[in-house]
Structures are given as C-alpha cells and as structure tokens.
N, C-alpha and C positions, 0 to 999 in steps of 0.2 A: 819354463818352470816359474809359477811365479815367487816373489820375495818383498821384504820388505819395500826396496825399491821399485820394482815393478809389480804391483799390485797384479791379481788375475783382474781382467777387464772383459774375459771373454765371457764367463758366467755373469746373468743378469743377478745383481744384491739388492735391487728395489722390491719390495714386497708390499703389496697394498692389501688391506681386508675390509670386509664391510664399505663396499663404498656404495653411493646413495647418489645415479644420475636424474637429473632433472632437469629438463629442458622449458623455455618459454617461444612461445608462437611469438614471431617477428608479425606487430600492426603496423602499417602504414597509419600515422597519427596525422598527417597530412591530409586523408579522406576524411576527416570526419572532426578536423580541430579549425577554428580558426586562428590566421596568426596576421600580426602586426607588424611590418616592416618599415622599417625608413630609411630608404635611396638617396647616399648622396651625389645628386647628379652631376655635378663636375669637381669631387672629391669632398673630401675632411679636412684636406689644409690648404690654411692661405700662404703660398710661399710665390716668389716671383711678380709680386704687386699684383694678385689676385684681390679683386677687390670685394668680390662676393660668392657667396656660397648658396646653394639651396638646399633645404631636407625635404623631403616628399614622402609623405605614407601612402601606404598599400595594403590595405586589408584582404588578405589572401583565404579562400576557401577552395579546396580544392583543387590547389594550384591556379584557380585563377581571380584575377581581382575585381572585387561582387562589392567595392565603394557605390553607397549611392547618397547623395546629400542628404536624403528625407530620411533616410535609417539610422545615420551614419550624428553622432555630435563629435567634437575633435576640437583639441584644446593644448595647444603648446606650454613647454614648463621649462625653466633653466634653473639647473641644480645652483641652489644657494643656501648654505649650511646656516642664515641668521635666522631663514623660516623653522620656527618651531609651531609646537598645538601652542599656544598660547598667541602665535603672531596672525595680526589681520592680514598678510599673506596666504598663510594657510588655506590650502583642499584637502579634503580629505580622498577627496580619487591620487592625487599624486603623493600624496604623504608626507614627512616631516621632511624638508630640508628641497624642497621644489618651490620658486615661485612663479605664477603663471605669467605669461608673455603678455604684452597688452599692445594691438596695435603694428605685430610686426609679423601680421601674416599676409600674402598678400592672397591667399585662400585660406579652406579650411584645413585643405592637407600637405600645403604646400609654405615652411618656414627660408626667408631671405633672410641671412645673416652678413652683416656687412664685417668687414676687415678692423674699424674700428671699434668694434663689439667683442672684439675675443680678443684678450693681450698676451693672452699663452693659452690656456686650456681651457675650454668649457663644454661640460655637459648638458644636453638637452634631451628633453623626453617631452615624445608626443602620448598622451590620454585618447583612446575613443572607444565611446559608448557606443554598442551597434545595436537597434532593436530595443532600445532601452532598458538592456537586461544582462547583455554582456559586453564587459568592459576589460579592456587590452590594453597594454602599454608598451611601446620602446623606445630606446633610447641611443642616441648617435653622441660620439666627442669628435668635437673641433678644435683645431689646434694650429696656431698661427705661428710658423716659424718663423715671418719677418717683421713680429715683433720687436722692437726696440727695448722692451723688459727682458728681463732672464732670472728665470729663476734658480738655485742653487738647494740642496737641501744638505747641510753638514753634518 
C-alpha cells in the first residue's frame, strides 16, 4: 500500500504530450573538409634536458595527407599579446595577438623549437594557404618544465 513514506513507484507519473522527434543524418566531415594538423614528434614538453622540439603540419583530406609545396604557402606564428592592428607585426591571416616566426623553420611545415625559447608556456600557430583560396590554421602549446622560472598566479 502505498503512503506517504513509500510513494507508489509501481505506476508510471511521467506523462509527456505533444512531443516533436527530429532526428539529424550523421556526415562524415572528414570526406569532404580539409583539416590542419600539427604533430608533435617527440612531445609538447621540454622536461629531462630535452633540448628540442619539433611541430610538423599535415594537411589532411580525406584522411590522407595531399601536402604539396607548389599548392601549399605555410607560415609559423607565436602567440604574443603586444601584436596588435596597429603593430608592424601584425597579419592579418593570423590575427591580433600572433607574431610571425622569422628564420626558425627548418622547412615549410616543419617548426624546431629549442629549450631556450620557451621559459614556461608558449603558443604556436601554423597558417596555410592551400590552392590559394583556402586557408587553415592550428595551433600547438609548449611547455618547458625544466624551466628555471615559475610562474605563480595569486
């Protein structure tokens, strides 16, 4: 019998009216989008006197990667918040607060970051135009634990 304490639980008390299903067809976006990747080949951190790093892009189309130099322009960036529109830094493919690398690649798709170049965290973001019409971006952090700095936020 039910009661206060024990509610009936044997009868269903949900009652629904008017509902309205709609369903979406699942696209594999992967067939038909390109995307940008960047592989850190022997990690994101410098820890154990790791002395460098690599980024590597990979322009992926249907699962497989259709890089070719002649199609392909590619342009490294590390996030630095002093780039504003007004700074001769400034691109407009990477946006406000990116300034471009200069010199520290030893290809087009392939960034060497050394251990003395990252004191705790930094952001990089590769840029590539493909076909001269569509342009991708991503973006990797690095992060050096055997930093002698430390940062704290209070």
């Amino acid at each position: 019998m039910p009661s206060e304490e024990h509610p009936n639980t044997d009868t269903p008390n949900i009652f629904v009216k008017n509902i309205d299903i709609q369903y979406v067809e699942f696209k594999d976006q992967g067939a038909e989008s390109y995307y940008l990747g960047i592989t850190a080949v022997n990690g994101t951190v410098f820890f154990n006197n790791i002395k460098e790093l690599s980024l590597e892009g990979r322009l992926i189309f249907q699962g497989n990667n259709i890089y070719n130099e002649r199609r392909c322009a590619c342009q490294w960036y590390i996030q630095d918040p002093s780039v504003t529109l007004t700074s001769d830094e400034y691109v407009k493919a990477a946006g406000v607060g990116w300034r471009a690398l200069q010199n520290a690649t030893s290809n087009l798709l392939t960034l060497d970051i050394h251990t003395g170049e990252t004191w705790w965290k930094k952001t990089y973001k590769l840029i590539m135009i493909y076909n001269e019409d569509i342009i991708l971006s991503a973006e990797k952090v690095i992060t050096n634990l055997d930093s002698p700095y430390s940062c704290y936020i209070e």
